[in-house]
C-alpha positions in Angstrom: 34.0 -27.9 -66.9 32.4 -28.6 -70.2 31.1 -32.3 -71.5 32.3 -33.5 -74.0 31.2 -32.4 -77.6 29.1 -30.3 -76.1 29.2 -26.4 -77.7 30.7 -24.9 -74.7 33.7 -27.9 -75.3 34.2 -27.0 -78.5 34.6 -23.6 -77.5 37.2 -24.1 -75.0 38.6 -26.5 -77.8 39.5 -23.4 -80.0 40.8 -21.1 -77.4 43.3 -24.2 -76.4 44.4 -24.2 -80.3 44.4 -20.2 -80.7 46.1 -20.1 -77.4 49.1 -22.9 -79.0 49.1 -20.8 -82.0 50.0 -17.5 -80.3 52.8 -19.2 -78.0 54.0 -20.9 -81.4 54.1 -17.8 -83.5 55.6 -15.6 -80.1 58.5 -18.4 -79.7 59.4 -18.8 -83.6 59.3 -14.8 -83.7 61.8 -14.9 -80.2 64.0 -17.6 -82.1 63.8 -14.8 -85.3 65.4 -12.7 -83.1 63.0 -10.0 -83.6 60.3 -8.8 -85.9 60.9 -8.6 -89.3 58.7 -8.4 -92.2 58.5 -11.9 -93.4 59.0 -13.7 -90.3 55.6 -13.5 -88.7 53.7 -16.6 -89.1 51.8 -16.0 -92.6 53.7 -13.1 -93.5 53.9 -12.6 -97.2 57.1 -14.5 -98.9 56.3 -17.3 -96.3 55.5 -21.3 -98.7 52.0 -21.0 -97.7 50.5 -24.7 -97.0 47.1 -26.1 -98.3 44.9 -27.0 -95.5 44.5 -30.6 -94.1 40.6 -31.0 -93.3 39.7 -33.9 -90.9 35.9 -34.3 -90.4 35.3 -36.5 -86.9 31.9 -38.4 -87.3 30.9 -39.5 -84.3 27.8 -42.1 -83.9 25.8 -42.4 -80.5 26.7 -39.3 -78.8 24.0 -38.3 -75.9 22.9 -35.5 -78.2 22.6 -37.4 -81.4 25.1 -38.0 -84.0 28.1 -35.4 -84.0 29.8 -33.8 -86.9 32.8 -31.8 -86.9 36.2 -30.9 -88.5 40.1 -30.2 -87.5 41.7 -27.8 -89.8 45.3 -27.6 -89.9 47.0 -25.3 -92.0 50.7 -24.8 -91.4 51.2 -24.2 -87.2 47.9 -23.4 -86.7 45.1 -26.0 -85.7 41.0 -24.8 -86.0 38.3 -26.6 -84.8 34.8 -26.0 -86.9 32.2 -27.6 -84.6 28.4 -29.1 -85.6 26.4 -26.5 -87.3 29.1 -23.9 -88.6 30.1 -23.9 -91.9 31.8 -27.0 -93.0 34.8 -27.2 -95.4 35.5 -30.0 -98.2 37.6 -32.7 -95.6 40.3 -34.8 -97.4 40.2 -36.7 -94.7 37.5 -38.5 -92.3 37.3 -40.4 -89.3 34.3 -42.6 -87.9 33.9 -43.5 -84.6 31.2 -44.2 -82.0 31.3 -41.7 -79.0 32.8 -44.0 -76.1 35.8 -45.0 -78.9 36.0 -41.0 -79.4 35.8 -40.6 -75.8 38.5 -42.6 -74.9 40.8 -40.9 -77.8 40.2 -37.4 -76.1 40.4 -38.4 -72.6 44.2 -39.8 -73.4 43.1 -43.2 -72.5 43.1 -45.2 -76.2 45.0 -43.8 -79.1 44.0 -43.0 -82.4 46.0 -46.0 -83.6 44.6 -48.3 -81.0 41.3 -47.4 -82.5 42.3 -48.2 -85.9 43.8 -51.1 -85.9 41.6 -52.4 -83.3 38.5 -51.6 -85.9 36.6 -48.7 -83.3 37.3 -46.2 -85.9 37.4 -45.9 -89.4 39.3 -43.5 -91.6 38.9 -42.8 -95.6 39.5 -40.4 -97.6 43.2 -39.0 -99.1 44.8 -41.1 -96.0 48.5 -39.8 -98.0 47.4 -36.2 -97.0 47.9 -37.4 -93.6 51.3 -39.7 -94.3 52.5 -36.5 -96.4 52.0 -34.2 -93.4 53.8 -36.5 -90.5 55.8 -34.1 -89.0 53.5 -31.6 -89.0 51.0 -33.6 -87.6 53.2 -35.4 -85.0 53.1 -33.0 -82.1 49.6 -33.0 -82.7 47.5 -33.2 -79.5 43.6 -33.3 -80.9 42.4 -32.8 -77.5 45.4 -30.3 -75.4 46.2 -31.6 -71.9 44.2 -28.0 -70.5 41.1 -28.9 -72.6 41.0 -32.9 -71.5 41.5 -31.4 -67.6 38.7 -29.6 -68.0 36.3 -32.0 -70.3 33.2 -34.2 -68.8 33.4 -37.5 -70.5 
C-alpha cells in the first residue's frame, strides 16, 4: 500500500493509467476486428489530439507542498509527478491536501470542491468544457489505485 502522493503512489498511479490504456487500445483493436495499419491507437492517418495538461497544486501535504500534472492526450491518461519534467498546463487546480484527499479517496467530488470553494481552478477552463466526453469516464484516481492508497 502506498500513501498518498507519496513517489511509490504516483508510481502505481501510472501503471493503473498504462494498464487502462492497453485494455482500451486491445478492446478498440478487437472492435476493429483485427489489426490493420491505421487502426492502432496513434497509428499514422489517425486526427491526432493536442494534449490537455492539468497541473494539481496541492497545499499542506505531510511532505510539503505537492506539484504535479495529468496529461491526457486522446485515450491515454499520464501522470508526471513532483520533480520530473513538467509540461506548460492549460489548466490548474489548487487544493489543500485533505480537500485533495477526499477527491482521490471517492469520498468528495471534484465539483463538490468547486463549488463548495476547497479547490480552485484557472487557466483555459474551455479546454476542459471542449473535451467533456473525453474527459467524462475519467477516474483521476482508478478504483485499483484508491484500494491500495493510504490517505
Amino acid at each position: 500500500m502506498a500513501r498518498f502522493l507519496t513517489s511509490e503512489w504516483f508510481e502505481e498511479l501510472e501503471a493503473a493509467y498504462q494498464a487502462e490504456a492497453e485494455g482500451a487500445a486491445a478492446a478498440k483493436v478487437a472492435r476493429a476486428g483485427a489489426y490493420r495499419p491505421g487502426n492502432a491507437p496513434g497509428a499514422p492517418g489517425q486526427a491526432a489530439t493536442a494534449a490537455l495538461v492539468v497541473e494539481i497544486f496541492v497545499a499542506g501535504a505531510p511532505q510539503g507542498e505537492v506539484r504535479y500534472q495529468v496529461v491526457v492526450e486522446g485515450e491515454r491518461v499520464r501522470v508526471v509527478p513532483p520533480g520530473a519534467e513538467q509540461r506548460t498546463a492549460q489548466v490548474r487546480l489548487r487544493s489543500d491536501y485533505a480537500t485533495l484527499a477526499g477527491i482521490a479517496s471517492g469520498e468528495l467530488s471534484a465539483i463538490d470542491a468547486l463549488s463548495l470553494g476547497r479547490a480552485r481552478i484557472s487557466g483555459d477552463t474551455g479546454a476542459l468544457g471542449s473535451r467533456g466526453t473525453q474527459l467524462a469516464g475519467l477516474d483521476l484516481v482508478p478504483a485499483a489505485v484508491r484500494a491500495r492508497t493510504v490517505f
